[in-house]
C-alpha positions as CSV (number, residue, x, y, z in Angstrom):
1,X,8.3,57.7,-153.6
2,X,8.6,57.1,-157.1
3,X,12.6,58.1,-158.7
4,X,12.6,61.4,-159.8
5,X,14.4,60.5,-163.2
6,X,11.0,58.5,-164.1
7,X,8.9,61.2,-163.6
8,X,8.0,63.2,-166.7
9,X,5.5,65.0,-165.9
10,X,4.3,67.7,-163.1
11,X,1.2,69.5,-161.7
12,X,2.5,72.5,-159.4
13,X,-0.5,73.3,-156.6
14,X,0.3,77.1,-155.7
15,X,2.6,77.3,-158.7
16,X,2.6,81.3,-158.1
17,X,4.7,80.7,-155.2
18,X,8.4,81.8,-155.0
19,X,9.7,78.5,-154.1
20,X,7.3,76.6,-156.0
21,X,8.2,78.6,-159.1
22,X,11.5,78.1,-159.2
23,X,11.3,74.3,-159.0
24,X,8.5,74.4,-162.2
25,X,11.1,76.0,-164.1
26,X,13.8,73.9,-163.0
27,X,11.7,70.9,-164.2
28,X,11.2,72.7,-167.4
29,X,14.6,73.2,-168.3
30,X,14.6,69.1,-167.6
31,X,12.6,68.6,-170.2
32,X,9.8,67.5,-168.4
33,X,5.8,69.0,-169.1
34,X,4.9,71.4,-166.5
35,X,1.7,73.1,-165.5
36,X,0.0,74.1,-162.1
37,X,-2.5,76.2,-160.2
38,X,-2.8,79.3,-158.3
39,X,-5.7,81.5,-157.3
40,X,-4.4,84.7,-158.7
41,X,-2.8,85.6,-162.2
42,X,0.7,87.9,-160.8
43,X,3.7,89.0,-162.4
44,X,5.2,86.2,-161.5
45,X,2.8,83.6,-163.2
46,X,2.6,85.7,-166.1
47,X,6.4,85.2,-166.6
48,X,6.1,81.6,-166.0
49,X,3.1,81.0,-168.7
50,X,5.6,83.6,-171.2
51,X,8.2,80.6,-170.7
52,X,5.7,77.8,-171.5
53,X,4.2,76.5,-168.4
54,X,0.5,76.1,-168.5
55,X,-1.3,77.9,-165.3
56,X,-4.8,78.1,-164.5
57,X,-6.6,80.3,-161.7
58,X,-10.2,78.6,-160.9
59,X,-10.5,75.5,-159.1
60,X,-12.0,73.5,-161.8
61,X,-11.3,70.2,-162.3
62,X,-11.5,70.4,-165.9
63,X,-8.4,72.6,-166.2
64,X,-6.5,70.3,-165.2
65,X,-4.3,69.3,-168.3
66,X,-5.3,66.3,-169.5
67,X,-1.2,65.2,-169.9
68,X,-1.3,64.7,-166.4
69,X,-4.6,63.3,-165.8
70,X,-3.4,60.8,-168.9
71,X,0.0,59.9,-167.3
72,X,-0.6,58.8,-163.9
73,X,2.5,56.5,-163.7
74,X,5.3,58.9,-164.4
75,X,3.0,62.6,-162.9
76,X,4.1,64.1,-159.7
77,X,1.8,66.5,-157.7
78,X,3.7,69.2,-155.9
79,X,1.9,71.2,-153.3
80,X,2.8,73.7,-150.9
81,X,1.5,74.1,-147.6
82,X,-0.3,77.5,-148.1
83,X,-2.9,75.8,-150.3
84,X,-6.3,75.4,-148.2
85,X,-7.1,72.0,-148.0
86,X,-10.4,71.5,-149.4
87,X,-9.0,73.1,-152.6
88,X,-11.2,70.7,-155.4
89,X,-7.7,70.0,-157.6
90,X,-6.0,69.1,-154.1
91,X,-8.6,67.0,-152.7
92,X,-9.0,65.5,-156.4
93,X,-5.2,65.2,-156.9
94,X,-4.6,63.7,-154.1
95,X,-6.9,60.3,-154.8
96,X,-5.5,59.5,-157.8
97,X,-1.6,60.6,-157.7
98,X,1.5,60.9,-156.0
99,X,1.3,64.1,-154.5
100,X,4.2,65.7,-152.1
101,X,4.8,68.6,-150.6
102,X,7.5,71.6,-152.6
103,X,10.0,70.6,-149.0
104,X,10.0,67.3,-149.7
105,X,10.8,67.4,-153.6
106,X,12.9,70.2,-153.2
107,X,14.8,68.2,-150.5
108,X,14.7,65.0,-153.2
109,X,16.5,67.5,-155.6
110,X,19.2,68.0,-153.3
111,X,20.0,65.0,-151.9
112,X,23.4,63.5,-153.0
113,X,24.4,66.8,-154.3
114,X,26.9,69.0,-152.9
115,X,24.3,71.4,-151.1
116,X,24.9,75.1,-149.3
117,X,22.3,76.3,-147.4
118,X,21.1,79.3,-146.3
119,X,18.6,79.7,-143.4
120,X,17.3,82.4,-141.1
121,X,13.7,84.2,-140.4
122,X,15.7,87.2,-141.9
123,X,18.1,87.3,-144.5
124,X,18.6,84.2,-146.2
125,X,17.0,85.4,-149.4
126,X,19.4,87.7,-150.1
127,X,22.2,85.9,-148.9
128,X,21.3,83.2,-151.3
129,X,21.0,85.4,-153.7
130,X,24.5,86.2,-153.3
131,X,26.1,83.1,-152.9
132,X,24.2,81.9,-155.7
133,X,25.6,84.8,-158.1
134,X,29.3,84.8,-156.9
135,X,29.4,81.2,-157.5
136,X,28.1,81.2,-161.0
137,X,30.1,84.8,-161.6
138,X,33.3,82.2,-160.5
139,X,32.9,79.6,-162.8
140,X,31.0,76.9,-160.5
141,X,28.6,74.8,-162.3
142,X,25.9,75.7,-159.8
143,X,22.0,75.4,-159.9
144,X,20.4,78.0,-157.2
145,X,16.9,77.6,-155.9
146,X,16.5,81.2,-154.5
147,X,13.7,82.4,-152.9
148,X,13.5,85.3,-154.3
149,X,14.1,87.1,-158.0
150,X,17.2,88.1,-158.7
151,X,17.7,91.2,-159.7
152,X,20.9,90.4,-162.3
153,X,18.6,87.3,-163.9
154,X,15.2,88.2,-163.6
155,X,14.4,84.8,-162.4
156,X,14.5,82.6,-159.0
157,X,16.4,80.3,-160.5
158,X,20.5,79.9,-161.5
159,X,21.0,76.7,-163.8
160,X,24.9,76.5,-164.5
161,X,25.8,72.8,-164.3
162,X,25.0,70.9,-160.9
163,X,28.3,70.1,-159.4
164,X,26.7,72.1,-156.1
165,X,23.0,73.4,-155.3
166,X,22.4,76.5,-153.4
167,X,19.6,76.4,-151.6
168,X,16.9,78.9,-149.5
169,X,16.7,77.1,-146.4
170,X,12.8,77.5,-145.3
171,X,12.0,77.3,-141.9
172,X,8.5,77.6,-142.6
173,X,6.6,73.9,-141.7
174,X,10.0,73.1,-140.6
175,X,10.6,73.0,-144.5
176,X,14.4,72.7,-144.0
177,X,14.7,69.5,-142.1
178,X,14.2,68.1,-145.8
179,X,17.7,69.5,-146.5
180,X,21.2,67.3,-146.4
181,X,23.5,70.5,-146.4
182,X,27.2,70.2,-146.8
183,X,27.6,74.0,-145.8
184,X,25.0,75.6,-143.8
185,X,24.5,78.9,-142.8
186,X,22.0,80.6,-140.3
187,X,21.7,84.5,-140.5
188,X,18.8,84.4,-137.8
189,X,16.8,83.2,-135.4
190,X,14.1,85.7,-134.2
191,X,10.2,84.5,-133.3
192,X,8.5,84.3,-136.3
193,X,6.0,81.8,-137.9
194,X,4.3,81.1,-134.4
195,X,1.5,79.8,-135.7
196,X,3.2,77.1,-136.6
197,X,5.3,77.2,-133.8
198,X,4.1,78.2,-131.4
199,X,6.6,80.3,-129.4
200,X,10.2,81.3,-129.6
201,X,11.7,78.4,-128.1
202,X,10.0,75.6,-130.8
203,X,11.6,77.6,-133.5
204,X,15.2,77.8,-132.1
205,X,14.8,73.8,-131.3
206,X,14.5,73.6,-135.3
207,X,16.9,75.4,-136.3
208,X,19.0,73.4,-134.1
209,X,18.0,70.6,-135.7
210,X,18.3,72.0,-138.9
211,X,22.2,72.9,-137.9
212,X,22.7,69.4,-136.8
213,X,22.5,68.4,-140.1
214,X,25.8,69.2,-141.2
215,X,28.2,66.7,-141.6
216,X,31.6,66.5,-139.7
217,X,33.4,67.4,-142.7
218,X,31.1,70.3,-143.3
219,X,31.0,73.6,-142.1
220,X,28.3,75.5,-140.4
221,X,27.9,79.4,-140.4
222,X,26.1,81.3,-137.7
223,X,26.0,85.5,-137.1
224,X,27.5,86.1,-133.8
225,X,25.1,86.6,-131.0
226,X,23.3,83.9,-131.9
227,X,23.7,81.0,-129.8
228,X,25.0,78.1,-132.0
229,X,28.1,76.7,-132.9
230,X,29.8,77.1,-136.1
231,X,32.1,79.9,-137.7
232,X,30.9,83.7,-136.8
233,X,30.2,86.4,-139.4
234,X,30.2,89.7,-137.7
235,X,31.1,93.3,-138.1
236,X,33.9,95.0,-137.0
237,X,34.2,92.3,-133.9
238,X,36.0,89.1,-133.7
239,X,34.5,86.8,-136.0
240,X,36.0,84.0,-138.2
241,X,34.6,85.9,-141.5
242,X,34.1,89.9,-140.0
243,X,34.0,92.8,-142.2
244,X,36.5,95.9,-140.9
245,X,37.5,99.3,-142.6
246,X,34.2,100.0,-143.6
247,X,33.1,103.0,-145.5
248,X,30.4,104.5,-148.3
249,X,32.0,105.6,-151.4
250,X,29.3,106.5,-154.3
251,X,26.5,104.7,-152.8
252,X,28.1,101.7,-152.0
253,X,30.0,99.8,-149.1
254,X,33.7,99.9,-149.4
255,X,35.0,96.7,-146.5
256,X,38.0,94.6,-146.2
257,X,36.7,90.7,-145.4
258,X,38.8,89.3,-142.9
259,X,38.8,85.5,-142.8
260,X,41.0,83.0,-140.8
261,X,43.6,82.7,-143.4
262,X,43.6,86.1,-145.2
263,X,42.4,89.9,-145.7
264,X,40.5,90.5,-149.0
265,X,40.7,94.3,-149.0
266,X,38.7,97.0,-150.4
267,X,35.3,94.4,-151.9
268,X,32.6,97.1,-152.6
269,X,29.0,96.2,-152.0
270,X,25.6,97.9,-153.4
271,X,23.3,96.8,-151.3
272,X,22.5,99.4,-148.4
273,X,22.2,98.6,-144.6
274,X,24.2,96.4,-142.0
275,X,21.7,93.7,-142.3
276,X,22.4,93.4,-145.8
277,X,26.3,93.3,-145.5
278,X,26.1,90.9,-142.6
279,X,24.6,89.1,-145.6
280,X,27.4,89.8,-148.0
281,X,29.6,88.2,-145.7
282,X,27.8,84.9,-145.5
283,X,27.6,84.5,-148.7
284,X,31.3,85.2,-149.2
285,X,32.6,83.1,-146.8
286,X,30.5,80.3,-147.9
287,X,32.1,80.5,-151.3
288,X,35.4,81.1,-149.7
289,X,34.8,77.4,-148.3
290,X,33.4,75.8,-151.2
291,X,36.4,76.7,-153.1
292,X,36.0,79.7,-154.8
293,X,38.7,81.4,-156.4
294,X,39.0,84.3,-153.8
295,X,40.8,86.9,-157.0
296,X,37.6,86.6,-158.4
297,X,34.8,87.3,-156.0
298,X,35.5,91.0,-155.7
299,X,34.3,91.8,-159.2
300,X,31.3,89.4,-158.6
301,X,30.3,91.0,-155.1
302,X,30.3,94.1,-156.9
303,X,28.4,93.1,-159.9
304,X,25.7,91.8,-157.7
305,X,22.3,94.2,-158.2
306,X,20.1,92.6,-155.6
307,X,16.8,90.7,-155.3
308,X,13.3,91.9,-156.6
309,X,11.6,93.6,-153.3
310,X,14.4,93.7,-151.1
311,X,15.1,97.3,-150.8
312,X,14.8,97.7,-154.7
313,X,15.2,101.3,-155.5
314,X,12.2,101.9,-158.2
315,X,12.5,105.4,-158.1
316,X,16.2,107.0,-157.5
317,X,16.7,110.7,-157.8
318,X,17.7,113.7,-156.0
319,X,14.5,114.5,-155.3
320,X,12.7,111.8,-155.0
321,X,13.2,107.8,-153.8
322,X,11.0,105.1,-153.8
323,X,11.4,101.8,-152.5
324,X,10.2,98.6,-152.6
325,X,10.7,95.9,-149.9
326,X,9.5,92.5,-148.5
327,X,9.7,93.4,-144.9
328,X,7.0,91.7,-143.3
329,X,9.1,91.2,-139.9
330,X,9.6,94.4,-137.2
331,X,12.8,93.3,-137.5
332,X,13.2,93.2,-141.0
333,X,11.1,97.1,-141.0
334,X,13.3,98.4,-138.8
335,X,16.4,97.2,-140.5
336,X,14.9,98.6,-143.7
337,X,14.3,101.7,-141.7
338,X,18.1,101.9,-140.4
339,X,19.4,101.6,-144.3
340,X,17.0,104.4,-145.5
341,X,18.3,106.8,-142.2
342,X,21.9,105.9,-143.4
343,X,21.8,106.5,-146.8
344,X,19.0,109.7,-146.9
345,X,19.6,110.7,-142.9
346,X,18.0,114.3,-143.3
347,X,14.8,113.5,-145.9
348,X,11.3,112.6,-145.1
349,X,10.6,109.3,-145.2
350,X,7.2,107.6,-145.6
351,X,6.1,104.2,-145.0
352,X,3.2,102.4,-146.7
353,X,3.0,98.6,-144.8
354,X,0.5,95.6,-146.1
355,X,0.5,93.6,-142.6
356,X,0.7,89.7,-143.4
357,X,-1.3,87.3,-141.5
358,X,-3.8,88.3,-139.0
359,X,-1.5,85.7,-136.4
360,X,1.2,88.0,-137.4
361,X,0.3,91.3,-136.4
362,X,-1.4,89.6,-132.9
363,X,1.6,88.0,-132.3
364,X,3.9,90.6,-133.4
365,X,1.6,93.7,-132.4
366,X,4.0,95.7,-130.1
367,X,7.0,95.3,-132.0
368,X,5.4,96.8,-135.5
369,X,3.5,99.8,-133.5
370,X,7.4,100.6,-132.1
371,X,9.6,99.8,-135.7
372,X,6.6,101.6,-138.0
373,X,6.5,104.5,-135.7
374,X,10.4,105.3,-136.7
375,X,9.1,106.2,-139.8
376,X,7.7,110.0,-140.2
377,X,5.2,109.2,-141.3
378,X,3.0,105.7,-141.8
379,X,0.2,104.5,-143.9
380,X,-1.6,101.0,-143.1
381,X,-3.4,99.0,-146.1
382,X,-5.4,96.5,-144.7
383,X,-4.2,92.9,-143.1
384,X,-3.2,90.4,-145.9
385,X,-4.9,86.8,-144.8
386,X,-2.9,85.0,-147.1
387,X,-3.5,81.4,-145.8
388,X,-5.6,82.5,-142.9
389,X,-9.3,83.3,-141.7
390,X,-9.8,86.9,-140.0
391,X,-9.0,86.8,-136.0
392,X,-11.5,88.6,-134.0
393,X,-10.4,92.0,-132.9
394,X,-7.0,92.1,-135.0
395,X,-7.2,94.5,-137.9
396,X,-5.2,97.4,-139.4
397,X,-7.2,99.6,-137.7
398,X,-6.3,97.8,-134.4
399,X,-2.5,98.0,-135.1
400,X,-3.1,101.7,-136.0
401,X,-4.2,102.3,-132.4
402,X,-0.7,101.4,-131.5
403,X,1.5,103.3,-132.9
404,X,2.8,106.3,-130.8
405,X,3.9,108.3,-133.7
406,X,0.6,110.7,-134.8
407,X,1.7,111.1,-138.3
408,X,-0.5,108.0,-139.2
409,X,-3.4,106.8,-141.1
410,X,-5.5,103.9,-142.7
411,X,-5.3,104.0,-146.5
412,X,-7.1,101.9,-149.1
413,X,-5.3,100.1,-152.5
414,X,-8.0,102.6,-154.3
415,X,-6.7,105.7,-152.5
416,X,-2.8,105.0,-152.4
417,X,-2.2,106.7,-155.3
418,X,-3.6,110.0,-154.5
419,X,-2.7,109.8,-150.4
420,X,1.0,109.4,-151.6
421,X,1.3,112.3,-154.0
422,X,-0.6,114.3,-151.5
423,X,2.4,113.6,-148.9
424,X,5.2,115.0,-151.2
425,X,7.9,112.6,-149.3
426,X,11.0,112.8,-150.3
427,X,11.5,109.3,-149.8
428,X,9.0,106.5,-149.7
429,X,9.0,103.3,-148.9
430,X,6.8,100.6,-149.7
431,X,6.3,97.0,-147.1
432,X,4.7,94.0,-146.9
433,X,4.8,90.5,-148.1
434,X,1.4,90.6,-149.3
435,X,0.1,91.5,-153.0
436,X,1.6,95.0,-152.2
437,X,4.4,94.1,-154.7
438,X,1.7,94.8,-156.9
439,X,0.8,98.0,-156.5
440,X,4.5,99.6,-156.6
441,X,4.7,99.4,-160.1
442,X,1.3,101.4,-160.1
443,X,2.9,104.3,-158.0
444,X,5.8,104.3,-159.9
445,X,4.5,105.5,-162.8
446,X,1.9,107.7,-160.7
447,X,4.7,109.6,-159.1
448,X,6.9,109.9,-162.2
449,X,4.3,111.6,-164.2
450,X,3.8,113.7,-161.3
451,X,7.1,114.9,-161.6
C-alpha cells in the first residue's frame, strides 16, 4: 500500500455514502483533488459537489476525471462494499490502480493516532456524534469521522487539529477490525447484518475481536448487560459511569453522571429516550478518560442538537409532530417508539417504515411485525434492496401480513403525501434507512401548508 502522504489524488466509488463522504471531505480539506461515483444524485452528494468535489451518477467510463486517469502513481481508489461488483468504473478501476476498500483507508487514517471508538449495531452514531462535539466544544484538537450528520455542523465530519480521531466503529464486513483504538466503546450487540454473518453468534465473536483491540493502557466501554469486559454505562444501577436523579425539565433530560471518582450533577440532555441517554453517557465518559476538562462538558452536553435522522423533530408544535429517524432495526423502532410514548404519552402516533434489505426483513420478520404494531397506526412503503436482489416470497406486503395491529396498510412514495394528511396524527413518525430520508422533506412542507 502506497504512503498516504504521496497520494494526491482520489476517486471515491459510492461517494454518496455516509462513511465514504466524510473521508472525501476530509481529503479535501488535505488539499488533495477529489471526485467519485454514486448511482443517485441525494442531498448528500449535492452538498458534496456545492463544496467542490466532482460526482458523477452513470457508469460511464468516460466520466471518470481525467486527473485521475492521468496520475496513476500518486491516485487512490476507495470503494465500499455496497457497490455491485461488475460496476464498469470498479471492474475498470481496479486493473489499472490501487484500489482499497473505505475500512481499510479509514483504518490507514487512524493508525498512530490517538483513536476513540465507538461501536454497536445500535447507537454508535449518535454516540459519536457526541463524543465528537464535546471534545471539540472542550478545546481538543480532534478530527471526527461520524457516521452520520451532525445536526450542530451540518456535516459528517469535525476537523479541529488531530491530536485524537473519533471514529464510527462499523461492524459492517467486519469493517472495525481495521481500527487500532486507544478507547473503545460498544453500546450493542444485537443480531444484525446476518447476511454477512450469518447468525448471532459470528457477530458477537467480532466484536469480541474488535474489543480485543484495546491496548493494556486503554480503556474499553461496554453497556451493562452485555457480556464483555470493560467499564459499565448504565442507568440508575451500578455502573462505573451510570446516570441517577433523572428527570424531564422543558423537553430535556435533567441527570447527575456518576463516575468512579466524582458526581457531575444536574448535565441536561436534548435528545429524547433512554437509548439515547445511555448514549450521552458513553460519550461522556469517554471524554472524561481522554482528559477532558469535566467543568466544561455540561455546557457542551447541552449544546449538542443531535444527528440528521436520528429522531430529528422536523415538525414541532402543539398540535402537530413529525419525525424523522434512521431506524432500520426492531430494536432501534421500538426504542424510537418508547421516546415518542414518553415525551407525547396520550397523542396518536403514526408510523411510516421503508424496510431495508430483503435479508433484513426475512431475518428480522417477527421482531418488526411485534415493534411496528406498538405504533397506532403503520404504513409500509415497499422493501429498499439497497445492495441486494429481491428474495422470493419476502415483500412489504408479506411483512404486512404480520403485524397483529389492524390499523395497517401498504402505501406508495406517490400516495404518501395524501394517505398522511388523510390520517390527521398528531404525531408522525417517519423510518427506514432507505431513500425514505428523502421524502420527509416532501411531507414537511405538505403538512405545513396543510395547516
Amino acid at each position: 500500500m502506497k504512503d498516504l502522504n504521496h497520494i494526491k489524488h482520489f476517486y471515491f466509488i459510492g461517494i454518496g455514502g455516509i462513511g465514504m463522504s466524510a473521508l472525501a471531505r476530509y481529503f479535501k480539506a488535505k488539499g488533495c483533488f477529489v471526485a467519485g461515483y454514486d448511482r443517485t444524485s441525494t442531498s448528500l452528494t449535492r452538498t458534496l459537489e456545492k463544496e467542490g468535489i466532482e460526482v458523477n451518477y452513470e457508469d460511464d467510463l468516460g466520466l471518470i476525471p481525467q486527473t485521475i486517469l492521468e496520475n496513476t502513481d500518486d491516485s487512490l481508489i476507495v470503494y465500499t462494499p455496497a457497490v455491485p461488483k461488475d460496476l464498469k468504473q470498479f471492474l475498470h478501476l481496479k486493473e489499472n490502480f490501487e484500489i482499497v476498500k473505505r475500512a481499510r483507508l479509514l483504518g490507514m487514517v487512524t493508525h498512530k493516532k490517538y483513536c476513540l471508538a465507538v461501536a454497536g449495531t445500535h447507537g454508535k452514531t449518535t454516540t459519536t456524534a457526541i463524543l465528537g462535539h464535546l471534545l471539540k466544544e472542550t478545546g481538543a484538537k480532534v478530527t471526527a469521522f461520524l457516521g452520520g450528520i451532525s445536526e450542530d455542523i451540518q456535516s459528517n465530519l469535525i476537523m479541529q487539529g488531530d491530536d485524537v480521531v473519533v471514529v464510527e466503529a462499523d461492524e459492517f464486513d467486519r469493517s472495525f477490525l481495521n481500527l487500532s483504538p486507544n478507547l473503545a466503546a460498544i453500546t450493542s450487540m444485537d443480531a444484525d447484518h446476518l447476511d454477512i454473518y450469518g447468525d448471532k453468534v459470528e457477530l458477537e465473536k467480532s466484536f469480541r475481536e474488535f474489543a480485543a483491540k484495546v491496548p493494556e493502557d486503554g480503556r474499553l466501554f461496554v453497556k451493562n448487560g452485555l457480556s464483555l469486559e470493560g467499564s459499565k454505562i448504565g442507568i440508575n444501577d451500578e455502573s462505573d459511569y451510570v446516570a441517577q436523579n433523572i428527570r424531564i425539565g422543558e423537553g430535556h433530560y435533567v441527570f447527575d453522571l456518576k463516575t468512579p471518582s466524582t458526581i457531575i450533577k444536574d448535565l441536561r440532555f436534548n435528545l429524547p429516550g433512554k437509548h439515547n441517554l445511555l448514549n450521552a453517557i458513553t460519550a461522556l465518559a469517554m471524554a472524561i478518560e481522554y482528559g477532558s476538562p469535566t467543568d466544561g462538558l455540561a455546557r457542551a452536553l447541552y449544546s449538542f442538537k443531535g444527528v440528521k435522522r436520528r429522531f430529528s423533530y422536523k415538525i414541532k408544535t402543539d398540535n402537530l409532530v413529525l419525525i424523522d429517524d434512521y431506524a432500520h432495526h426492531p430494536t432501534e423502532i421500538s426504542a424510537v417508539h418508547h421516546a415518542v410514548r414518553e415525551m407525547y404519552p396520550n397523542k396518536k402516533v403514526l408510523a411510516v417504515f421503508q424496510p431495508h434489505l430483503f435479508s433484513r426483513t426475512r431475518d428480522f420478520a417477527e421482531d418488526f411485525a411485534s415493534s411496528l404494531s406498538e405504533f397506532d397506526k403503520v404504513f409500509l412503503l415497499d422493501i429498499y434492496p439497497a445492495r441486494e436482489t429481491p428474495i422470493e416470497g419476502i415483500s412489504s406486503a408479506w411483512l404486512l401480513e404480520k403485524i397483529s395491529n389492524p390499523e395497517k396498510s401498504l402505501v406508495t412514495k406517490l400516495e404518501l403525501i395524501d394517505c398522511i394528511k388523510a390520517e390527521n396524527a398528531e404525531v408522525v413518525v417517519m423510518l427506514g434507512a432507505g431513500d425514505i430520508g428523502e421524502e420527509v422533506e416532501p411531507v414537511k412542507k405538505a403538512l405545513l401548508n396543510e395547516a
